[in-house]
N, C-alpha and C positions, 0 to 999 in steps of 0.2 A: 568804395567809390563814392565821391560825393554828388548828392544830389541834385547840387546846387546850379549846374551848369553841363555843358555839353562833356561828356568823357573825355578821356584821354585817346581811347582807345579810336573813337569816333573823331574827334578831332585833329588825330595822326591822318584819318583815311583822308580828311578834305577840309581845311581849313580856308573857311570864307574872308575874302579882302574887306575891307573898310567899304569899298562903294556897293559890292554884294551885299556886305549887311545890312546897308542902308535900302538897298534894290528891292530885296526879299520879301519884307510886305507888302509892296507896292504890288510885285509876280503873284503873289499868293491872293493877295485881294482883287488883281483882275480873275483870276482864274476861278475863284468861289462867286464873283458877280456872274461871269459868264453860263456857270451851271445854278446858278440861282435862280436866271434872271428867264432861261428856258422854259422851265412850266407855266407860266405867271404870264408870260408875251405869248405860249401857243394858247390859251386856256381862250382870250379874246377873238383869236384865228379859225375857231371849230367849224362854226357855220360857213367860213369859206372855204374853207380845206375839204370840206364834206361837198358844197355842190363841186367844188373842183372836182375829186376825185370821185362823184358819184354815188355818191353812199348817200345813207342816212343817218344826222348826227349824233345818236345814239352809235353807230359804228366807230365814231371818233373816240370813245371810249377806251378801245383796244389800244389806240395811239397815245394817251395819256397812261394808262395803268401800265403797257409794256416797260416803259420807263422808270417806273416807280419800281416797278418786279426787278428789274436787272439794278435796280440801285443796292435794295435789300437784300438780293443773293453773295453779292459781290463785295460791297461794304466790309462783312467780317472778315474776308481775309485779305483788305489794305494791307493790314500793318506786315504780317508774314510776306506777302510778295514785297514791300518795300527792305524790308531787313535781309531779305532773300539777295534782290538784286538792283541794291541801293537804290536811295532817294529820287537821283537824277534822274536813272533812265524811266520807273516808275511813272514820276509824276510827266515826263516827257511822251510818255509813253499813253499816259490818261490824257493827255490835253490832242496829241494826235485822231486817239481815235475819236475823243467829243468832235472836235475838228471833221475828221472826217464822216463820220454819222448825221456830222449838221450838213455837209455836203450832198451827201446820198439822200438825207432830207427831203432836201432844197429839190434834189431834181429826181423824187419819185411821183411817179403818175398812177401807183395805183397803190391800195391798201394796206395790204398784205406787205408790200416790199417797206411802205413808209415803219409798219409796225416792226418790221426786222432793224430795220437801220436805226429805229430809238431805243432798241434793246442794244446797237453798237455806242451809241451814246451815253446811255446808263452803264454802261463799260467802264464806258470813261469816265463819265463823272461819281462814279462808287469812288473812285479812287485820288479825286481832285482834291477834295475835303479833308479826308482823315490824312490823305499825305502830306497834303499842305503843313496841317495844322503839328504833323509828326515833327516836319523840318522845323518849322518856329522851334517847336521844342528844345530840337538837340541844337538848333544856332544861337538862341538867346539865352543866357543866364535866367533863372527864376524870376529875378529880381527885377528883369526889363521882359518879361514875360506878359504881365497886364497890358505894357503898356502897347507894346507888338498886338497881342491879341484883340485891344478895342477897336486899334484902328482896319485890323481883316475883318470883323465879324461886319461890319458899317455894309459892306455889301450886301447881308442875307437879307438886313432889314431895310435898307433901298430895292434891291431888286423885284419884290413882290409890292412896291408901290408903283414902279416905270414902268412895268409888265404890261397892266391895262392901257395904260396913254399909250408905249410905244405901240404896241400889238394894235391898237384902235387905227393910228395913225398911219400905220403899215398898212394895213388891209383898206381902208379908206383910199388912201392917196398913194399907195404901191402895190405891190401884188403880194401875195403870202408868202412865197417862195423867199421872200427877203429877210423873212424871220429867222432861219436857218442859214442862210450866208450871212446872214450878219457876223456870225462867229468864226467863220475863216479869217478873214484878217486878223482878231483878235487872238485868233490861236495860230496862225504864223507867228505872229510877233511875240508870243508866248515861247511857240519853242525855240525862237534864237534865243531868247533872254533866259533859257532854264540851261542851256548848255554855255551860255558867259557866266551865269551867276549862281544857280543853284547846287547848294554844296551836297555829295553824293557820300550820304553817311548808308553805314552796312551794320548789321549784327549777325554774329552767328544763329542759326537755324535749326530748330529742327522738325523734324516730318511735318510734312503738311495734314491735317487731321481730319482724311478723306471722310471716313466715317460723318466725322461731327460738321463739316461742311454740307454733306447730304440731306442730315437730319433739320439742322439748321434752318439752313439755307432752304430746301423746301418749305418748311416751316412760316418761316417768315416772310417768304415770296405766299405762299397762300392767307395767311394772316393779312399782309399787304392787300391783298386781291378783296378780299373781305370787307376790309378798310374802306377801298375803292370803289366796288358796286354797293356799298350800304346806301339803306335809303331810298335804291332805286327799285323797280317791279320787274325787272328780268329775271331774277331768282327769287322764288317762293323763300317765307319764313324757316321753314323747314331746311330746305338748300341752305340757305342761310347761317344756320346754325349747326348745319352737318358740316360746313365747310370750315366752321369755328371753332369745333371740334377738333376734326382731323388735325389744324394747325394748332393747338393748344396740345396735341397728344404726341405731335413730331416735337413740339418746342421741350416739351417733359421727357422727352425719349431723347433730346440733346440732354437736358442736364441730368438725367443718370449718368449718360455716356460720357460726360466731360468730368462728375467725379470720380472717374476710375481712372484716369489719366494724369499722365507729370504735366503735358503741355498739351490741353486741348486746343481749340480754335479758339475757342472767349476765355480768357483767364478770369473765370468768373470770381477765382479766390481775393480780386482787385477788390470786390466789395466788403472786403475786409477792412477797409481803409476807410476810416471815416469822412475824412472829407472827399474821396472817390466815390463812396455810399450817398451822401448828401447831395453832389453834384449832379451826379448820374439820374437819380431817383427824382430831384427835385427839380431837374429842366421834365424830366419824362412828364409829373404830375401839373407843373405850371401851366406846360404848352396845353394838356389838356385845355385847360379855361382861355388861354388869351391865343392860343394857336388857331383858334377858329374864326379870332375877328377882321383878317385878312376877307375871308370870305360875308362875315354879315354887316360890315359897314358898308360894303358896296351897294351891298342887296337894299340897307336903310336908306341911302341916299337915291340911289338909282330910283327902285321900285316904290319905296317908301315919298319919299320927299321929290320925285320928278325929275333928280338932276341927271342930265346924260353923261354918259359916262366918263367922256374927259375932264367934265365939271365934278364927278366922283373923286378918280386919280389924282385932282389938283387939291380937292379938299382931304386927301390921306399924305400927298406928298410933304407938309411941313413935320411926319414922324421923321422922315428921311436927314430934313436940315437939323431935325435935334437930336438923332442919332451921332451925326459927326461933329456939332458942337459938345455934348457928353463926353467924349471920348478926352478932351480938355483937362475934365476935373475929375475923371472917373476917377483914377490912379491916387491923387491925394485923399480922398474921400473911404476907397476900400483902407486906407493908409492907416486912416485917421478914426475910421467908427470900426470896421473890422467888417470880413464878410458876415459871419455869424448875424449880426445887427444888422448890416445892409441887406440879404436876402431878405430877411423877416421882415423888416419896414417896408423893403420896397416890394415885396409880395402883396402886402397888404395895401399897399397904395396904386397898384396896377390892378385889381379887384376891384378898389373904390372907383377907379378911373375909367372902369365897366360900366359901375353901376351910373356914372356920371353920364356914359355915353349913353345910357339907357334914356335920359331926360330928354334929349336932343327929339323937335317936331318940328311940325307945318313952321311954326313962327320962331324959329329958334334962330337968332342972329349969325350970319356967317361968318363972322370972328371968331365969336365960342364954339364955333365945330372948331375953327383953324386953333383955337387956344388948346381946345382938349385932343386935342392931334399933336400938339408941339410937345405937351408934355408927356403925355400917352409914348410918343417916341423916343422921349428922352430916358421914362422911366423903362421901358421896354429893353435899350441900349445898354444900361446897367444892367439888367436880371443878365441877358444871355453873357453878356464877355464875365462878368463877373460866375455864373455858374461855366461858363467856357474852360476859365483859370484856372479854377476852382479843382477840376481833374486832376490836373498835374499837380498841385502842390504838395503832396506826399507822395509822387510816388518816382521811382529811381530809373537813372536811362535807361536801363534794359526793358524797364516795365513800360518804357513813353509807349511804344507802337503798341502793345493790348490796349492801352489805356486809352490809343483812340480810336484803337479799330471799334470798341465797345461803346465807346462818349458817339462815334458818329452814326453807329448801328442805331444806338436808343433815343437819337435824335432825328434820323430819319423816322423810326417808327411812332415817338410823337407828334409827329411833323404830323402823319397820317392818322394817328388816334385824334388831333386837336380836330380838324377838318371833319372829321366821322363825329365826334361831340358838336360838335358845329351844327352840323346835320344833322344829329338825334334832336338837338334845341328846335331845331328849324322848324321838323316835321312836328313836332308837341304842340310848339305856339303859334306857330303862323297859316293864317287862314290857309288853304288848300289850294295849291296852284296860283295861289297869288289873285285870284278871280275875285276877290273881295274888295272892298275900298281899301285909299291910301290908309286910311286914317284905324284900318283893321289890323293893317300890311303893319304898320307902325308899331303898335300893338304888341303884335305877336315878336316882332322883333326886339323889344323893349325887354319884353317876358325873356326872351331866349339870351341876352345881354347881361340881364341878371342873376340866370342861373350858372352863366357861366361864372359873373365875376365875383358869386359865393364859391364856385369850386375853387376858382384861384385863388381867395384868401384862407380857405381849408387848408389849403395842399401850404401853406405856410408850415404848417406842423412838421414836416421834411424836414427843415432849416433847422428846429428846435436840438436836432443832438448834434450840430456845430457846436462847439468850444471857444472860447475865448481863446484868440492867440491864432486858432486853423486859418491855413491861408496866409500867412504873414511872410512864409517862404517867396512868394509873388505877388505882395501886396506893397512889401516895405524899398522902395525903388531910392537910389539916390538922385532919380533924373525924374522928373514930372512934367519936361515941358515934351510937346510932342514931336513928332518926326525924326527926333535924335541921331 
């Protein structure tokens, strides 16, 4: 079967119209905004959600890590429930229940019930992402593959800029509850548009690999939890690293148990693939260094330099405009220098672009925050769609759905390794609680910016066993202008 484009066999079961294929990343990029855009707008809401509900907001804790636990459980087996029982009702199926969890949300009044209904929401959104990103797959040909993919990824990296402004402006000028119905309409109008347009591809099945689910899946839900309270004093050093343990001893007691198997849960044999090896490996090592800046520019501007927070949010929003400007020239560019070359330069100039923001003080003009922001964005927009792509260019339809139940399993987990590096930086350099001057506050933040943006040009070394040529299956497009 050829590689090259959606099977036969897949494309008997559900062949999408002309306006479908055109529909499809539009459904796919509201739906990845929508569970993007959730963490990042509650993270602003803590302290009102907490006097609301009475707690202390250290208890809001539970309500941010629940969500992240049920992302990581559930994630690895997208791909087998969509092949199971097609694309359509899946991803129909994931947006209902983020919909309805953002519902139950919206109108819990106390703790415990809020932390259940964000474990129904992480339900949903384990499954929005990796199936989304399945359909591209099996709908677009390789070769219109990048240019699909640049224009969905543009949500992940707007979402966690609008998250503070909106979340601010919510809770300021509306009530918190409005955070989570925001997303009902957006997921009504989601599931009419999944049942007009999105095409309902199937694969044969087999067992579901309770076992390695178990191991897994526990595994990585405490790994997660890990991730989550690092840094913080509720669990001793000791706990700590008992619990880092146990989840490193389940993660090794999956990979026994998946090589004695034809079909485990993780086709881990993918990593045989080299440019599935590189992609995989090399978003998991980048994110480490530049996944954490989400979190320490706000900290710079806010704490550091005085700005309030919506003055923060506007000084990160022009990553957002040169995200969706990138997506332009991305396609010609992978075309023209080759992934191989563009990972390696542009790792290397997303580290300098660290170490650039590391310069940024008291007197630093607010154009050149806004100029190292525009570009910062722009280069940021290539590493992910280009390592995004990058998964699928060697590997065959049968393999698309491991290919991304694993691509979105190790991108959640970096997602939370980068934020945990984040906070290992934090705590090292930056004075103690923040009780120190700006100008220490600044400091320590600088320190913490340029350790990270030496790890980020380290982890270049990843990209080094690309090949001239890898990637060329969805880099060589005969169409370059966008929206097509």
């Amino acid at each position: 079967m050829s590689s090259t484009g959606p099977s036969n066999a897949m494309a008997a079961s559900s062949v999408p119209s002309a306006a479908s294929k055109r529909l499809l990343p539009w459904l796919v990029a509201v739906a990845f905004f929508m569970e993007s855009l959730d963490t990042t707008i509650l993270n602003t809401a803590v302290p009102a959600i907490s006097a609301a509900l009475h707690v202390g907001p250290l208890s809001m804790k539970a309500v941010l890590a629940s969500y992240t636990l049920s992302l990581a459980v559930f994630i690895p087996i997208s791909g087998w429930v969509a092949d199971r029982f097609g694309t359509r009702r899946v991803f129909a199926a994931a947006i209902g229940l983020f919909t309805l969890g953002s519902l139950l949300c919206g109108l819990s009044s106390d703790i415990h019930v809020l932390v259940a209904c964000r474990i129904l929401q992480g339900c949903g959104g384990s499954m929005m992402v990796p199936v989304g990103r399945l359909t591209l797959v099996r709908t677009f040909a390789k070769s219109d593959l990048l240019r699909t993919m640049s224009f969905v990824s543009i949500p992940a990296l707007v979402a966690p800029m609008l998250g503070p402004i909106a979340g601010g402006l919510i809770v300021g000028y509306l009530h918190w509850r409005i955070i989570f119905f925001l997303n009902i309409p957006i997921g009504l109008a989601g599931l009419i548009l999944v049942y007009l347009h999105l095409p309902d591809y199937r694969e044969e099945t087999h067992p579901l690999d309770t076992v390695g689910l178990i191991l897994f899946g526990s595994g990585i839900a405490l790994l997660s939890y890990v991730l989550e309270v690092f840094g913080e004093h509720t669990l001793s050093v000791r706990e700590i690293l008992g619990l880092l343990v146990l989840s490193l001893a389940l993660l090794a007691g999956y990979w026994l148990h998946a090589k004695s198997l034809a079909f485990p849960l993780l086709q881990l044999s993918l990593f045989k693939i080299r440019t599935f090896r590189a992609a995989v490996s090399g978003s998991f090592f980048t994110r480490l260094g530049i996944g954490g800046v989400p979190f320490l520019l706000p900290l710079l501007y806010q704490v550091g330099l005085g700005f309030s927070p919506v003055q923060s949010g506007l000084l990160i929003m022009p990553q957002a405009l040169a995200a969706m400007s990138m997506k332009m020239v991305m396609p010609r560019l992978l075309s023209t220098i080759g992934y191989r070359w563009v990972l390696i330069s542009n790792t290397i100039i997303l580290g300098l672009l660290l170490l650039l923001f590391a310069t940024i003080g008291l007197h630093t003009p607010v154009w050149i925050i806004v100029l190292q922001a525009f570009f910062y964005g722009a280069f940021t927009s290539l590493q992910y769609t280009s390592m995004n792509t990058l998964v699928y260019a060697d590997t065959t339809d049968q393999e698309s759905s491991a290919a991304s139940s694993i691509a979105s399993t190790m991108q959640q987990m970096s997602i939370s390794f980068g934020v945990a590096m984040a906070g290992l930086a934090t705590a090292f350099f930056v004075p103690s609680n923040g009780h120190s001057g700006s100008a220490e506050m600044i400091r320590g933040i600088h320190k913490a910016l340029v350790a990270l943006g030496a790890l980020t040009i380290v982890s270049t070394i990843v990209f080094r066993s690309l090949k001239r040529g890898d990637g060329d299956a969805v880099s060589h497009q005969k169409i370059f202008h966008p929206g097509g």
